[in-house]
GUGU-995465 format. One record per residue (C-alpha): residue number from 1; x, y, z. Coordinates in Angstrom, 1 decimal, padded with zeros to 4 digits. Each point is the difference from the previous one (the first is absolute). Layout:
N
+-----+--------+--------+--------+
|  nr |     c1 |     c2 |     c3 |
+-----+--------+--------+--------+
| NUM |      X |      Y |      Z |
...
+-----+--------+--------+--------+
***
This chain:
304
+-----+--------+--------+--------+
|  nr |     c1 |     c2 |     c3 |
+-----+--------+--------+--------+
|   1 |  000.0 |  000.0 |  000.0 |
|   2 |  001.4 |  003.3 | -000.7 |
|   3 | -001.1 |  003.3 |  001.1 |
|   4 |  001.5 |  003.4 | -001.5 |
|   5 |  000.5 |  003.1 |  000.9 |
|   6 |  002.8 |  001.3 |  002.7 |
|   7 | -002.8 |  002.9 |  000.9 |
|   8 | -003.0 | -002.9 |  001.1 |
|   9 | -000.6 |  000.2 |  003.8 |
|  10 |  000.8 | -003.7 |  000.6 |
|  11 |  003.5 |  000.3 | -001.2 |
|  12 |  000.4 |  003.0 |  002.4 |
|  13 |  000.1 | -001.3 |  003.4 |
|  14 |  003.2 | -002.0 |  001.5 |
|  15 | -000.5 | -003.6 |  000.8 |
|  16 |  002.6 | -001.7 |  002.7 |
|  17 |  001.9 | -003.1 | -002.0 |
|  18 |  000.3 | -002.9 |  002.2 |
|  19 |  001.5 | -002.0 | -002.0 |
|  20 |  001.7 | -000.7 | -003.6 |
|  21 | -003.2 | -000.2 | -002.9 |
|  22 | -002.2 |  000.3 |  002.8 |
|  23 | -002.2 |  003.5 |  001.4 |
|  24 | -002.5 |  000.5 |  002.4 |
|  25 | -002.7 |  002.6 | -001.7 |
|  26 | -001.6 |  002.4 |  002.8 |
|  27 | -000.6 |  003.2 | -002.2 |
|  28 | -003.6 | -000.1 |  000.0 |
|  29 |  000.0 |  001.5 | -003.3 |
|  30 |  002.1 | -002.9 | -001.7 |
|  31 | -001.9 | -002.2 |  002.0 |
|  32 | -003.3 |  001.5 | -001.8 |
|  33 |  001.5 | -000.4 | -003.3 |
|  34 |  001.1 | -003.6 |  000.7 |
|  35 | -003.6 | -001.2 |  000.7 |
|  36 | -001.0 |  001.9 | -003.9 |
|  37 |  003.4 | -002.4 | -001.3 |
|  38 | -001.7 | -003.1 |  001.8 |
|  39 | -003.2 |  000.5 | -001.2 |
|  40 |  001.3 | -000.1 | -003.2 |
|  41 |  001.4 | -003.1 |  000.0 |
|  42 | -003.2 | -001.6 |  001.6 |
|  43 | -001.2 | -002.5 |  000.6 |
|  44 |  003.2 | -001.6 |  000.7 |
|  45 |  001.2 |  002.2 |  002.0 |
|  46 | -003.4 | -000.2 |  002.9 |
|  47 |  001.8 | -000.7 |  003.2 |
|  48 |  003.0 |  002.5 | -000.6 |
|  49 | -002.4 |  002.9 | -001.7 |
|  50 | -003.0 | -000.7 |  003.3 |
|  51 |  002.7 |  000.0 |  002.2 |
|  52 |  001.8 |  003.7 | -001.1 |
|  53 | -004.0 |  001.0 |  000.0 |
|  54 | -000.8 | -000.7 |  003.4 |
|  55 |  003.6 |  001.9 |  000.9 |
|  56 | -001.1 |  002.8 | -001.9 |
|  57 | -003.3 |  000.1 |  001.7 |
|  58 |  001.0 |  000.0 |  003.8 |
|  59 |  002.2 | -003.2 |  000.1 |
|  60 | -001.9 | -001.2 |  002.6 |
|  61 |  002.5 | -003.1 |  000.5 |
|  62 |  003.1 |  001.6 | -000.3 |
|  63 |  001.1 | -001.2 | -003.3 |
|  64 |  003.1 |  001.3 | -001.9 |
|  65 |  001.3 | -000.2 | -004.1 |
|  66 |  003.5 | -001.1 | -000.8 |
|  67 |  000.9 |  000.1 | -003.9 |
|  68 |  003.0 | -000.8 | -002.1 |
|  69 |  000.1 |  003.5 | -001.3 |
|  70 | -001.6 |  003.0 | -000.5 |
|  71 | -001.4 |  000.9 | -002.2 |
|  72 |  000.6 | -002.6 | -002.5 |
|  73 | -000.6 | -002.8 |  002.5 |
|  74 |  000.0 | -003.5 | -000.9 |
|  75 | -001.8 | -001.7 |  003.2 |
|  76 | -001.5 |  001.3 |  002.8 |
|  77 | -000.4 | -001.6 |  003.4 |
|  78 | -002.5 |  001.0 |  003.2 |
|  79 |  000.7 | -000.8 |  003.4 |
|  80 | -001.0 |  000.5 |  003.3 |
|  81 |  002.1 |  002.8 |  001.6 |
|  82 |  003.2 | -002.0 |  002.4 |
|  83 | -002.1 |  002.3 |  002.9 |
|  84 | -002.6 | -002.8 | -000.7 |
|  85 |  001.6 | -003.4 | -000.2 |
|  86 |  000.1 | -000.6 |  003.6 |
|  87 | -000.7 | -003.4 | -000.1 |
|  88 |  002.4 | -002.8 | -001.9 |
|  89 | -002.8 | -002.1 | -000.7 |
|  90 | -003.0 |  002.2 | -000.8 |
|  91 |  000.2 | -000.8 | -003.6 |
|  92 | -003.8 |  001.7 | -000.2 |
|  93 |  001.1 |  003.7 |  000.9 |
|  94 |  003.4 | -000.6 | -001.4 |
|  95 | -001.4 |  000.6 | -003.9 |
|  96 |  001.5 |  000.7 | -003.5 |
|  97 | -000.8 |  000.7 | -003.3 |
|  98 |  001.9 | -000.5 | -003.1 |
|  99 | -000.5 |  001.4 | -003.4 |
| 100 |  002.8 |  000.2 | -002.6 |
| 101 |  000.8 |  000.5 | -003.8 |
| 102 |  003.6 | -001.7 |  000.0 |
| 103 |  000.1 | -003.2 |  002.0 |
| 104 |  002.8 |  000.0 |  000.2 |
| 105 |  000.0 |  003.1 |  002.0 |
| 106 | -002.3 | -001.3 |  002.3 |
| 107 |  002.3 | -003.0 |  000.7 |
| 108 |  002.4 |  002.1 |  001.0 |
| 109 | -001.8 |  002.3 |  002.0 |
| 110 | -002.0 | -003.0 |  001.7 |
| 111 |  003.3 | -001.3 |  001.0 |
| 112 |  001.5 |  003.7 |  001.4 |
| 113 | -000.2 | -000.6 |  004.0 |
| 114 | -000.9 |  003.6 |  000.5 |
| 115 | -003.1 | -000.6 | -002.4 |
| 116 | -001.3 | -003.1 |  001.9 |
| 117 |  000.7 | -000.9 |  003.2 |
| 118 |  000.4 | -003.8 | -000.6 |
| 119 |  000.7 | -001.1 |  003.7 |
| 120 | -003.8 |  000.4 |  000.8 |
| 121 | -003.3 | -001.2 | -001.1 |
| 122 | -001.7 |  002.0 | -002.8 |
| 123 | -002.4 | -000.3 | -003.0 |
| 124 |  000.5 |  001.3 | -003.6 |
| 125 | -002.6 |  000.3 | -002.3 |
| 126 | -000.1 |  000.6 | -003.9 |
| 127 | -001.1 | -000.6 | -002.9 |
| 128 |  002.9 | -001.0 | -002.1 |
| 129 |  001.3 | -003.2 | -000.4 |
| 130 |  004.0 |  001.3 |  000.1 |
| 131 | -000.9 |  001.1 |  003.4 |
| 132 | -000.7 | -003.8 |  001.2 |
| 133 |  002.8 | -001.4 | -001.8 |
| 134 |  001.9 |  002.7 |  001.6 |
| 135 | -000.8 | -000.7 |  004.1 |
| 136 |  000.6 | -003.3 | -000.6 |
| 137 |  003.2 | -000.3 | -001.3 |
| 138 |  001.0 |  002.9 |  003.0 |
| 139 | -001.5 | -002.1 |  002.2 |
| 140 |  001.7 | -003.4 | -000.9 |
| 141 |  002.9 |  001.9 |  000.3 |
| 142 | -000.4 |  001.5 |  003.5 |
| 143 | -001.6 | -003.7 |  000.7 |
| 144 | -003.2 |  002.1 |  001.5 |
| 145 | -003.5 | -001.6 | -000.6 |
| 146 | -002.1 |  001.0 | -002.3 |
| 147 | -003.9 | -001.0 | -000.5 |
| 148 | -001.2 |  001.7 | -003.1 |
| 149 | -003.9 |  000.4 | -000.3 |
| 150 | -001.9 |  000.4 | -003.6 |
| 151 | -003.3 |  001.8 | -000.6 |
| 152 | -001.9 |  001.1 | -002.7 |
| 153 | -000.1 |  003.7 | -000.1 |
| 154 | -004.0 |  001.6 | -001.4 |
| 155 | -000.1 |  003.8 | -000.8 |
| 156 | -003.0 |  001.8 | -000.4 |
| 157 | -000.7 |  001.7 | -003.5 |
| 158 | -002.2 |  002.2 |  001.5 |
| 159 | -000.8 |  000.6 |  003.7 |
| 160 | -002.8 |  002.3 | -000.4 |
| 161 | -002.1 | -002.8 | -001.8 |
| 162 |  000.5 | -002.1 |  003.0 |
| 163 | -003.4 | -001.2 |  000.8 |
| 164 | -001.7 |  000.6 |  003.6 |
| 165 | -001.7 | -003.2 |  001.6 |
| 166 | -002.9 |  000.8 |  001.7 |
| 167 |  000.3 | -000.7 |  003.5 |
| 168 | -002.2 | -002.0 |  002.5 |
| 169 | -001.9 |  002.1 |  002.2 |
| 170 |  002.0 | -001.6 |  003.0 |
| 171 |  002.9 |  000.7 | -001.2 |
| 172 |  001.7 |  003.3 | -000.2 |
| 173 |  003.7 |  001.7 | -001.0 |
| 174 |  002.1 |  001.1 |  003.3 |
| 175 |  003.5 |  000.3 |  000.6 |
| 176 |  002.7 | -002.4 |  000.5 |
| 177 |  002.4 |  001.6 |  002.9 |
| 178 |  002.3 | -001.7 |  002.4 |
| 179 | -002.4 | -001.9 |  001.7 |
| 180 | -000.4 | -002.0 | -002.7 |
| 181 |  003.4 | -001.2 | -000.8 |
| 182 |  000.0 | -003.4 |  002.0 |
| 183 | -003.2 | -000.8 | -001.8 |
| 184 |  002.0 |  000.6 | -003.1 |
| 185 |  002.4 | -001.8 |  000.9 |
| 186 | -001.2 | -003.4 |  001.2 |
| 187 | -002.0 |  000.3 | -003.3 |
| 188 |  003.1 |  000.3 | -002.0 |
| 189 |  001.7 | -002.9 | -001.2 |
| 190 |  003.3 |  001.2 |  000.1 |
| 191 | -000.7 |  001.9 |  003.3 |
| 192 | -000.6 | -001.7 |  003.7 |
| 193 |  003.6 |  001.7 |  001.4 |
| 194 |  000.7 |  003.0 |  001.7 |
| 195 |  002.5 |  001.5 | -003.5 |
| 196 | -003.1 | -001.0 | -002.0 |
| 197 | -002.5 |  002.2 |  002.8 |
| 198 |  002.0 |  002.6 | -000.4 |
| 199 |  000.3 |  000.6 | -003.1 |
| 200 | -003.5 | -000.3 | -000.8 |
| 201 | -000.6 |  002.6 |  002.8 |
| 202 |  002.0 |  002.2 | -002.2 |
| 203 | -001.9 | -000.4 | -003.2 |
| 204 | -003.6 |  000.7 |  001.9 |
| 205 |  001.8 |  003.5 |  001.6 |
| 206 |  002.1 |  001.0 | -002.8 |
| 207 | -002.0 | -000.9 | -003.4 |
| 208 | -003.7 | -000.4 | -001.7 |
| 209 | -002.1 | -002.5 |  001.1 |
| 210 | -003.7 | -001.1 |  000.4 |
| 211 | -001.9 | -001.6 |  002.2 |
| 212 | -003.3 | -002.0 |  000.1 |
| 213 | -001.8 | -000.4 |  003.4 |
| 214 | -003.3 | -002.1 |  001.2 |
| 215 | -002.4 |  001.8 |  001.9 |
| 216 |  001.2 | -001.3 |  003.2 |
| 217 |  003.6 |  002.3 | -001.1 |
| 218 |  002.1 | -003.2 | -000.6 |
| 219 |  002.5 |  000.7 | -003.1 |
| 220 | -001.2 | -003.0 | -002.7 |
| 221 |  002.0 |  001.0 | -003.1 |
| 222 |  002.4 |  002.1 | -000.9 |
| 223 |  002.9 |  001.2 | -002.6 |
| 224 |  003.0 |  002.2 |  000.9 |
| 225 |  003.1 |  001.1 | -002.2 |
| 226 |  003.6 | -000.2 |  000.8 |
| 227 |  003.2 |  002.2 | -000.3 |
| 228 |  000.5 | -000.4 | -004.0 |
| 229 | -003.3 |  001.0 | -000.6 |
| 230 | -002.4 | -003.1 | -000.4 |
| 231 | -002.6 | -001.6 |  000.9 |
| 232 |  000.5 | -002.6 |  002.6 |
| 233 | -001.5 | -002.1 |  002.7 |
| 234 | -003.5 | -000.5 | -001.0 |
| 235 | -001.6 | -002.4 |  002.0 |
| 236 | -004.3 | -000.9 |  001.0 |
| 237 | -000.8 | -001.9 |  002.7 |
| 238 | -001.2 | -003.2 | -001.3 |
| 239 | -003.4 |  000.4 |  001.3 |
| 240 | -000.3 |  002.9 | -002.6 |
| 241 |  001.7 | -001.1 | -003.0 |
| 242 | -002.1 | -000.3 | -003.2 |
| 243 | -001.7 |  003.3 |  000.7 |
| 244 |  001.6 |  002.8 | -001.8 |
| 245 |  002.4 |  000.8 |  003.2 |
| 246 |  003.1 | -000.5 | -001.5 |
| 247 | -000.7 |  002.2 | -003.2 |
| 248 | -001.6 |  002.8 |  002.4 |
| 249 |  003.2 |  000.4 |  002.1 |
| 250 |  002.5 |  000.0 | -002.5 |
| 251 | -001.7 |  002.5 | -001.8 |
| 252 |  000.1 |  002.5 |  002.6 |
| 253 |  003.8 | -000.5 |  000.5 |
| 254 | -000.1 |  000.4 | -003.7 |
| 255 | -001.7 |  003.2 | -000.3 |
| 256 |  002.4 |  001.5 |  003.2 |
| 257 |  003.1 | -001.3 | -002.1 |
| 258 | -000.9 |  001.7 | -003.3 |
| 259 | -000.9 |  003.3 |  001.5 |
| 260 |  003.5 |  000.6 |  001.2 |
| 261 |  001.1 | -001.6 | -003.7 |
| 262 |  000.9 | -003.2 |  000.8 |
| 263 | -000.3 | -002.7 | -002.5 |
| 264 | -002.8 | -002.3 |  000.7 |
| 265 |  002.1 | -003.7 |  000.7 |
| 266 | -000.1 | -002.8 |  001.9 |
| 267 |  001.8 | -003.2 |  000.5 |
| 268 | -001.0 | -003.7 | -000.1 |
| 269 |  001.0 | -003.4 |  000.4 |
| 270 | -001.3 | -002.1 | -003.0 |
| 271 | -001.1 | -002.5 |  001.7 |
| 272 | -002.4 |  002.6 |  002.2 |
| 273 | -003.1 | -000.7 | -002.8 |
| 274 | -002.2 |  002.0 |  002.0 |
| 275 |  001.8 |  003.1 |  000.1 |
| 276 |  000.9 | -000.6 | -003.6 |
| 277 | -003.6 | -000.1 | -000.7 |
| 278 | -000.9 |  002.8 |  002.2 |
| 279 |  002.4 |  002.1 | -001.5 |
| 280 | -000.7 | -001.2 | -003.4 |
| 281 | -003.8 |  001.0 |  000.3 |
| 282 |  001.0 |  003.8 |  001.2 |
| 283 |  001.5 |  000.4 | -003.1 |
| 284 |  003.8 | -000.3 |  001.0 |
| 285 |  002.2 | -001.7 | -003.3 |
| 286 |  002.9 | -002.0 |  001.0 |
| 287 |  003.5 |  000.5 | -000.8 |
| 288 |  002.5 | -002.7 | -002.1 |
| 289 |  002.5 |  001.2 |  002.6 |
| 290 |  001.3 | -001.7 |  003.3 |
| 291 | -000.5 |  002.3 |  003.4 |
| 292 |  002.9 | -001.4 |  002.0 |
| 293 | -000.1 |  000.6 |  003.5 |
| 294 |  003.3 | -001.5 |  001.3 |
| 295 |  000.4 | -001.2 |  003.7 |
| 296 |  004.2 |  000.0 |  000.9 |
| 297 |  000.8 | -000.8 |  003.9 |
| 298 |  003.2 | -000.5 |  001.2 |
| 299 |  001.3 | -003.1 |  001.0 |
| 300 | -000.7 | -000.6 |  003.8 |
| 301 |  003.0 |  000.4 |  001.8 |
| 302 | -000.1 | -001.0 |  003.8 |
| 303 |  003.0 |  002.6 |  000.4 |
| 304 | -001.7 |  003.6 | -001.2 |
+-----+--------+--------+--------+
***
């Protein structure tokens, strides 16, 4: 990618280099220009180009962009700040993102110690298959563990056409807050520990999310979104499933995403035929591409 013109705002403000072929970006005005680069390159580039949104837009989670270069860059990476990685094996706060447009680039910025902490737990997600290939052979390497996860990624044409489901007249649209979050998380498959509670405490406080509640006030369905931007988490208690609840709630995190112009997404396992379908009947049209969402832990070491 290459942007012209010595004059342009972004170029303007100093950037501290950490590192050889590698810079953090905290100009807010390169950082605005950045997201406009990513969005170009979309959809390949949804984790990395939701991620620098929701920085530009608060960066409720404390989330930082490292690139190659700039301006011409060739990959760029988000991260939690180091202030945030307090915990070695919190591989749910500890989050990247990886988009690039020389893989070879990415290899070696992946493999720069000041670009990834390898020593603790983390995930990385993308969209690129070169970023995959990447983490593993850095991870044989470093002989760290590595658990990669693949999901069909559906993007909405267009949000606004997203249909509303007429709801029961017990039922009603609340908000999800704290309160909820062990509910969430003995829901969640991948939850039931105190990294996975946490983190999805984070997502109720920090990003859009929607809520359906029974008239006695208990929380039945919902769908929330995550720190690159998507859709995530939708769940209905089995007692309500088959009625429209699933559609209703991610349709309201939908609608909150795309009015801050976020690109309608969400993530899937294939073999998850009812969210498939769900999704499928809302309109959503599913990508040939991989989403990668890749687990690395180091290797347990009785001495650290």
């Amino acid at each position: 990618m290459v942007i012209t013109g010595a004059s342009h705002p972004a170029l303007t403000c100093p950037e501290p280099f950490v590192w050889p072929a590698m810079l953090i970006l905290t100009c807010p005005s390169k950082l605005q220009l950045l997201e406009g680069m990513l969005k170009r390159s979309l959809p390949l580039a949804l984790p990395v180009h939701g991620a620098v949104m929701h920085i530009n837009r608060g960066n409720p989670v404390q989330h930082e962009v490292v690139v190659d270069s700039w301006p011409e860059f060739k990959v760029v990476l988000t991260r939690p700040q180091r202030k945030v990685m307090k915990d070695k094996w919190d591989f749910f706060t500890n989050l990247y993102a990886a988009f690039y447009q020389d893989v070879d680039a990415c290899q070696a910025l992946l493999e720069n110690a000041e670009a990834i902490d390898w020593s603790m737990a983390f995930q990385l997600r993308a969209l690129q298959d070169g970023v995959y290939k990447a983490v593993r052979s850095i991870a044989e390497a470093r002989h760290v563990h590595l658990k990669p996860y693949s999901y069909l990624t559906a993007l909405h044409p267009d949000p606004p056409s997203l249909s509303q489901k007429r709801l029961r007249n017990d039922l009603h649209i609340g908000t999800i807050n704290s309160s909820h979050a062990a509910l969430l998380n003995d829901a969640w498959n991948e939850g039931g520990s105190s990294h996975s509670l946490r983190y999805l405490d984070s997502l109720v406080r920090n990003f859009p999310s929607t809520g359906l509640f029974n008239k006695e006030g208990q929380l039945i369905s919902w769908s929330l979104s995550d720190p690159v931007g998507s859709l995530a988490h939708g769940y209905t208690h089995p007692q309500y499933r088959g009625q429209g609840c699933i559609e209703v709630v991610t349709q309201g995190t939908a609608m909150k995403l795309y009015a801050h112009g976020f690109p309608v997404h969400a993530v899937t396992l294939a073999e998850n035929h009812p969210s498939r379908q769900a999704l499928k009947h809302q309109g959503f049209n599913f990508l040939p591409c991989t989403y990668s969402i890749l687990i690395v832990t180091p290797t347990l070491d009785p001495k650290t």
